[in-house]
C-alpha positions in Angstrom: 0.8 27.8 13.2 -2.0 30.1 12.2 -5.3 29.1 13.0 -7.0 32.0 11.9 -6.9 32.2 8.2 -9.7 30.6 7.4 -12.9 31.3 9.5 -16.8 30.3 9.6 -18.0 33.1 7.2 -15.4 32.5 4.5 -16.6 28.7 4.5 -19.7 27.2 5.5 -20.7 23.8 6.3 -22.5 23.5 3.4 -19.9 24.1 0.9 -17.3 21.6 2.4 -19.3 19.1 2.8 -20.6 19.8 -1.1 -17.1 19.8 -2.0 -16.2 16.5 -0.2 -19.3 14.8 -1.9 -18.4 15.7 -5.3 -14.7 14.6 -4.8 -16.1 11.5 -2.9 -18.2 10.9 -6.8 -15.2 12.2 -9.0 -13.0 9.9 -7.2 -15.3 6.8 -7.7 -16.8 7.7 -11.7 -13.1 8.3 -12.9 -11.9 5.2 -11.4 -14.7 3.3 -13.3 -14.0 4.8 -16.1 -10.4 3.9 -15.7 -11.2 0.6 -14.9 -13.7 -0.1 -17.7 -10.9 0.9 -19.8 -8.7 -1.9 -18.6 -10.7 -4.7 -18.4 -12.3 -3.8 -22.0 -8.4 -3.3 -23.5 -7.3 -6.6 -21.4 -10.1 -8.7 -23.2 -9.3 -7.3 -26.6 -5.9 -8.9 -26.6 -6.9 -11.6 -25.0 -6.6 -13.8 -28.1 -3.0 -12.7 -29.0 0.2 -13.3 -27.3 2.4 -9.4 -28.0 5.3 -9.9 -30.2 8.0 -9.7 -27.8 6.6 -12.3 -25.9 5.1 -14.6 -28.4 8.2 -16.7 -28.1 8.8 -17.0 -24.0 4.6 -16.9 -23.4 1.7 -19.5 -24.5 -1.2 -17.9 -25.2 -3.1 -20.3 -23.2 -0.7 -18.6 -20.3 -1.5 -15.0 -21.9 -5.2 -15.8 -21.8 -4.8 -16.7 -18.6 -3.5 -13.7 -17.4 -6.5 -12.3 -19.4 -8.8 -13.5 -17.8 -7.4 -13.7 -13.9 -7.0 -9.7 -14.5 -10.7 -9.5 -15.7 -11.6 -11.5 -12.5 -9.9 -9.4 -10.0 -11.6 -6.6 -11.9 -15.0 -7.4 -11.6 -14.6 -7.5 -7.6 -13.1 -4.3 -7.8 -16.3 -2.6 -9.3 -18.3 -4.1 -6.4 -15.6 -3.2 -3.9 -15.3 0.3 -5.1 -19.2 0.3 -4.8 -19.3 -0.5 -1.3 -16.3 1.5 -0.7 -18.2 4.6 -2.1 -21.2 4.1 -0.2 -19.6 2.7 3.5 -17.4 6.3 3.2 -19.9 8.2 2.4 -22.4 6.5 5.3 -19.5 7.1 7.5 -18.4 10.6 6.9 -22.1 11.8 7.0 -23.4 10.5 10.4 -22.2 7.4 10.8 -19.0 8.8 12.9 -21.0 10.8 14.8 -23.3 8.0 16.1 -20.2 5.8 16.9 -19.2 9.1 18.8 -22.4 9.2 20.8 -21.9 5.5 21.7 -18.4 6.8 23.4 -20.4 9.1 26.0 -20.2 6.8 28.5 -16.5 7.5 28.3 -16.6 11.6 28.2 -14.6 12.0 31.4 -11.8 10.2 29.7 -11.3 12.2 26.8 -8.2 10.7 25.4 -9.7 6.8 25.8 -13.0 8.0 24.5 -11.2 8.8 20.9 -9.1 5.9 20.9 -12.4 3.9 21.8 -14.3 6.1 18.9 -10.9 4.9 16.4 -11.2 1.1 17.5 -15.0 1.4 16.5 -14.7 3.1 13.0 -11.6 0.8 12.4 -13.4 -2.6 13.7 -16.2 -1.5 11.4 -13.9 -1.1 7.8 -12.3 -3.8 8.9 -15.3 -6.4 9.2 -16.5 -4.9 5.7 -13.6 -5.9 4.0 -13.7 -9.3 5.1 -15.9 -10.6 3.0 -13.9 -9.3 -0.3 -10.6 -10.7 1.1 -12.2 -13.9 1.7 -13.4 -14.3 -1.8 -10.9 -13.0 -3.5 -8.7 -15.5 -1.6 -10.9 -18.5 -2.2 -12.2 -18.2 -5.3 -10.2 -15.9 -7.4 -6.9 -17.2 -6.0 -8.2 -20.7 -5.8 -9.9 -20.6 -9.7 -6.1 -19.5 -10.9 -4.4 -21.8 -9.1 -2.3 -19.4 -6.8 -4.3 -20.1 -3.3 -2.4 -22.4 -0.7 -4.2 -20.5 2.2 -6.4 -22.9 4.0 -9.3 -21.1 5.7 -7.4 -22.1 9.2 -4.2 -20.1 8.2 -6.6 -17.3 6.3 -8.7 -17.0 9.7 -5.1 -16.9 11.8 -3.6 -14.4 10.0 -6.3 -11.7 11.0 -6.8 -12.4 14.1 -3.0 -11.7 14.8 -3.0 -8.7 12.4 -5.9 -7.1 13.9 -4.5 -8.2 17.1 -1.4 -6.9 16.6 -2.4 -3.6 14.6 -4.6 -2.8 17.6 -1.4 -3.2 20.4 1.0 -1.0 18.0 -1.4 1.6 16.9 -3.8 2.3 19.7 -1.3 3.2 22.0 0.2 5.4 19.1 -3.1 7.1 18.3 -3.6 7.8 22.3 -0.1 9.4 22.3 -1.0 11.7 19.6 -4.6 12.3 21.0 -2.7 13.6 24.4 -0.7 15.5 22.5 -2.9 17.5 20.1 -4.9 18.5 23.7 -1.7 19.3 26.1 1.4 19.8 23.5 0.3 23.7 23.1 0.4 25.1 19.7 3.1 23.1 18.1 1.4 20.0 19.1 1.2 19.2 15.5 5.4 19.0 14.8 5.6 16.8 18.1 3.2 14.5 17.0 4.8 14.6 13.6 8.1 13.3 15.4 6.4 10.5 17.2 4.9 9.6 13.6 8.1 9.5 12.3 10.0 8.2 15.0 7.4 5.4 14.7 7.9 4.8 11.2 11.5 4.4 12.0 11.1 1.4 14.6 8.6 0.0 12.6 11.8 -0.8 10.0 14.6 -1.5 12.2 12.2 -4.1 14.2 9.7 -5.4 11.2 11.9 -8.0 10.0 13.2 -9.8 13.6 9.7 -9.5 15.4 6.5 -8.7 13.2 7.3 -10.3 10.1 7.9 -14.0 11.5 4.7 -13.4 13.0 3.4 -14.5 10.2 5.9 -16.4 7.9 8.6 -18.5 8.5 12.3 -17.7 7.5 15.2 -19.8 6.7 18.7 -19.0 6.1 19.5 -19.3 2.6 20.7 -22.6 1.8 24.8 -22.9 0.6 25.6 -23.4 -2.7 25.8 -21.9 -6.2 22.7 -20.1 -5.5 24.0 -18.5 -2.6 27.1 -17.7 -3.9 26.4 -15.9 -6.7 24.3 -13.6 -4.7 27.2 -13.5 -2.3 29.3 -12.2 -5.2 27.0 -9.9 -6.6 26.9 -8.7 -2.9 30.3 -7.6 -3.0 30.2 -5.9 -6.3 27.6 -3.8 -5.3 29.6 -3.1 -1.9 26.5 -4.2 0.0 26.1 -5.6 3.5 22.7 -7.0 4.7 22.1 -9.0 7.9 21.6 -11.9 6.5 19.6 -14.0 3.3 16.8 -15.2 4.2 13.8 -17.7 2.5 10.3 -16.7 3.4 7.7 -19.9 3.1 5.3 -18.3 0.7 4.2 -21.2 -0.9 2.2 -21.6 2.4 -0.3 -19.0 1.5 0.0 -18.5 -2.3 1.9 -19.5 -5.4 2.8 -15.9 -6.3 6.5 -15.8 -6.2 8.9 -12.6 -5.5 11.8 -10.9 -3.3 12.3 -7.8 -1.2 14.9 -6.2 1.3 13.3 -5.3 4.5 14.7 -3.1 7.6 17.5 -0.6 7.0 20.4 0.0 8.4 22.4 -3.3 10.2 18.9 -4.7 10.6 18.6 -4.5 6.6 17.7 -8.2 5.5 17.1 -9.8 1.7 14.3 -12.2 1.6 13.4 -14.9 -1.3 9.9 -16.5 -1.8 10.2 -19.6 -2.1 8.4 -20.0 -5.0 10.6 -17.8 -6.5 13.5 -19.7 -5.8 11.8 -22.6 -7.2 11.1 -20.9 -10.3 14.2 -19.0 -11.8 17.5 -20.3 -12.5 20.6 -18.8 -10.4 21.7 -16.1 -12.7 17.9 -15.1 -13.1 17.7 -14.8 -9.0 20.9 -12.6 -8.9 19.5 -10.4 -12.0 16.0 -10.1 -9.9 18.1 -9.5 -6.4 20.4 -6.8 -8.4 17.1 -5.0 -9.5 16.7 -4.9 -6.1 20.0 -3.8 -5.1 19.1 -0.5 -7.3 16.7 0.4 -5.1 19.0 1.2 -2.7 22.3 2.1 -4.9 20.2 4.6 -6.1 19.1 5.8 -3.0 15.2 5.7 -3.3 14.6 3.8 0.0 15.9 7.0 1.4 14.0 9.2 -1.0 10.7 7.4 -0.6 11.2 7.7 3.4 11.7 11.8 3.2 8.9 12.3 0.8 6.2 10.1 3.6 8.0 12.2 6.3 7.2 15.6 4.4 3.9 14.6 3.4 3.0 13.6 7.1 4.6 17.1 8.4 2.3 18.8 5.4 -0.7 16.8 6.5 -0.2 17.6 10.5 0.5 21.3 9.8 -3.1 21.5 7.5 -4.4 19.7 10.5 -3.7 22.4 12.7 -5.2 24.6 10.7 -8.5 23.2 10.3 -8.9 22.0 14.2 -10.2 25.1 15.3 -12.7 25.8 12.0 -16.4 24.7 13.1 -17.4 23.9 9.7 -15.3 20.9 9.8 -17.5 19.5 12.4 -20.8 20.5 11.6 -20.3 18.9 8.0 -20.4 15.9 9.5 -22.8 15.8 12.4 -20.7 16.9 15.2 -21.2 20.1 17.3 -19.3 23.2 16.2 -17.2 23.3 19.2 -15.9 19.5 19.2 -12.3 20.5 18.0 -11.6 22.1 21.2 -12.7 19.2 23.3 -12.1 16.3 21.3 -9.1 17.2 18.5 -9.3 13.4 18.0 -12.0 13.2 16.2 -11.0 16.5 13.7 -7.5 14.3 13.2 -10.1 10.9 11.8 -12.5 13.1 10.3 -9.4 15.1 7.9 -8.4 11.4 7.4 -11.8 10.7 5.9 -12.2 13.6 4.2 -8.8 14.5 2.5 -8.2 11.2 0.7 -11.5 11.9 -2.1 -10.0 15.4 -1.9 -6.6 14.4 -3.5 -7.1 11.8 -5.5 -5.8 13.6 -8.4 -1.8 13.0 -7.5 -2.2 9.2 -7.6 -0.8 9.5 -11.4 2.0 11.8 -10.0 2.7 9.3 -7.2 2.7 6.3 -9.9 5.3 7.8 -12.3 7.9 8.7 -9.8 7.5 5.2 -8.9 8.3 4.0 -12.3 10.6 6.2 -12.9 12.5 4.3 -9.7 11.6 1.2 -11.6 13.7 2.2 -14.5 16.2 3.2 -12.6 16.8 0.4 -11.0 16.2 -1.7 -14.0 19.5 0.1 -15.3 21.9 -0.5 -12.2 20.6 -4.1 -12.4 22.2 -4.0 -16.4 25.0 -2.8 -15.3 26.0 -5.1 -12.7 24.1 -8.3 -13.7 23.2 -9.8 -17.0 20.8 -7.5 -18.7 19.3 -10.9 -20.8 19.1 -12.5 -17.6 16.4 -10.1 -15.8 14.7 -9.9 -19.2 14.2 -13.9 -19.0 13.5 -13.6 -14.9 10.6 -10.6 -15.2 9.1 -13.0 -18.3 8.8 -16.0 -15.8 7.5 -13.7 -13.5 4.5 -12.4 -15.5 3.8 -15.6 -16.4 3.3 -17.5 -13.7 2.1 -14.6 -11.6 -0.6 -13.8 -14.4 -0.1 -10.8 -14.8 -1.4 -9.1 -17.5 1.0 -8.2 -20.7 -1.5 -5.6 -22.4 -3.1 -3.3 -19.7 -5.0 -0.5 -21.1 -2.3 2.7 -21.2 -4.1 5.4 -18.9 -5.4 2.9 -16.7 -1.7 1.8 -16.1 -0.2 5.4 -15.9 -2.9 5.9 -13.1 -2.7 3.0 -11.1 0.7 0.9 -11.3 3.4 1.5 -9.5 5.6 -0.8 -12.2 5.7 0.1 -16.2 3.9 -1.9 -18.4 5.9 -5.1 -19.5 6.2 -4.3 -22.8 7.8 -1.2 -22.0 10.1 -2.3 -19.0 11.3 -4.9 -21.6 12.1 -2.7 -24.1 13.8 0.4 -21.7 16.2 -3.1 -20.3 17.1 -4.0 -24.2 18.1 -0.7 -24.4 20.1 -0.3 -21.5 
């Protein structure tokens, strides 16, 4: 890899660090703009239930939705606030001073950037406390979809810190050693350790981390369960078993997922939604699923994070040796032949404002999987049937029916209900 290319003279400090500051205000202006958009075309329709749904949806359920989506909006400008301004603090001397409060841990090179990761990550994470927390118990509560108690809320992140600390500090520490003794393709082995990661974290997720936090049952038997059975064999699928999750224990929000691949793949119900949708509705919602993987974009969305992640090691190597990386940020010109930890969190910081711009290209290939798997679920279930299970679903999730256009080809991963509907009464 070529380290080279690029040297002091052709860029200075000064420049990249310009360059990350206006991408750092593009980034947070547009998404204002965007979201200002939303909220302001949400409330316009507030009053007025859209034609295809006037029959399936009260308005007082549509208004509702309304105003639960102008809620979680409001939060989101103050979030986006803080996020602006903690990132910014951060990237411009903050990291460094969490660096200089590792020196007592300079002989130990590795542990002294896993200790200078723990800090920055202990530090986000006690930030966004305070937004969960609300959102949870006040948002959630308001709307009627919070069943966390504070117990359970308090619980489940001390385990998840817990437990995100024990699987990726040893990770990071791997790749630390390896970016200092791995020679000059340290960057593809630690790109095989990321993947190889990635891998375990699927085949093991849904036997050991998941019940971590959730409880899950076999799926009862009975007409329910036999009607996925047969849909099942239709599709010539094999899973490892059909499982209910208890997620009426933290919220009334109901859906389903697969988790795992391979033998370890496993099909998991809310509860909630169970509770919810009648048994050829569950089998139209599990067969949307099913297209998922029929059409082979489990595997798809696997080799696009394991290109991205090679693309994102390789540009790492290229800018570890380049001292204006460091001395953007308050470090010494020379830390990337020391410490190539700290070039790996400060690309991390810095290359998110940087590409913000392909989150639209990243949302339309994922609704363009939607569709797709809209389709297969036509043509092996009843088309009329998922049409009546996704209505349900937006309206006792609240979610909103008339989101303003650009801010939805932006942001959501799913199209617009509107247009899902209509794309499935074509199909």
């Amino acid at each position: 890899m070529p380290t080279d290319a690029l040297t002091p003279a052709t860029t200075s400090p000064g420049t990249f660090a310009t360059l990350v500051i206006i991408a750092l205000l593009a980034h947070y202006f547009i998404e204002r703009w965007l979201l200002n958009r939303h909220l302001a075309h949400v409330a316009a329709h507030r009053d007025e239930v859209p034609a295809p749904f006037d029959a399936s949806i009260p308005l007082a359920d549509h208004q509702r939705a309304a105003d639960y989506t102008l809620a979680k909006g409001q939060l989101g400008k103050i979030e986006a606030a803080v996020g602006l301004i903690v990132t910014a603090l951060i990237l411009f001397g903050g990291l460094s001073r969490l660096w200089t409060l590792t020196a007592p841990l300079a002989d130990m090179p590795v542990l002294r950037e896993v200790a200078l990761l723990a800090l920055f990550s202990a530090i986000t994470g006690l930030i966004g406390i305070p937004f969960s927390y609300y959102s949870t118990f006040h948002i959630e509560e308001k709307f009627g979809f919070n069943k966390t108690t504070r117990a359970t809320f308090w619980a489940d992140l001390v385990k998840g810190t817990l437990l995100s600390a024990a699987l990726m500090l040893p990770l990071a520490a791997l790749v630390f050693w390896l970016m200092r003794s791995a020679g000059p393709f340290w960057w593809l082995y630690a790109w095989l350790v990321f993947i190889g990661f990635q891998l375990l974290m699927l085949a093991i997720y849904p036997t050991f981390i998941a019940p971590i936090f959730n409880k899950f049952s076999p799926l009862d038997a009975g007409d329910t369960r036999s009607a996925i059975e047969a849909l099942l064999k239709r599709a010539d699928f094999t899973s490892n078993g059909l499982f209910v999750m208890d997620g009426s224990k933290r919220s009334a929000h109901g859906n389903a997922y697969f988790t795992g691949f391979g033998r370890a793949k496993r099909i998991v119900f809310f509860d909630t939604l169970l509770e919810r949708l009648s048994t050829s509705e569950i089998v139209a919602v599990l067969a949307h699923e099913l297209g998922h993987f029929k059409r082979k974009h489990i595997v798809k969305r696997i080799v696009f994070v394991a290109l991205a992640s090679l693309a994102f090691m390789a540009a790492l190597a290229w800018v570890l040796p380049q001292p204006w990386l460091y001395s953007s940020f308050g470090f010494p010109t020379d830390t990337g032949a020391a410490s190539p930890g700290v070039a790996l969190l400060l690309f991390s910081l810095a290359l998110p404002p940087l590409l913000f711009w392909v989150a639209p290209l990243a949302s339309a290939y994922s609704r363009k999987h939607e569709f797709e798997a809209d389709s297969y679920a036509a043509e092996v279930a009843n088309r009329d049937d998922l049409i009546a299970a996704l209505t349900k679903l937006y309206k006792d999730n609240a979610n909103t029916l008339t989101p303003d256009p650009i801010y939805s080809a932006y942001h959501h991963s799913h199209p617009p209900a509107m247009i899902r509907i209509a794309h499935l009464q074509q199909s």
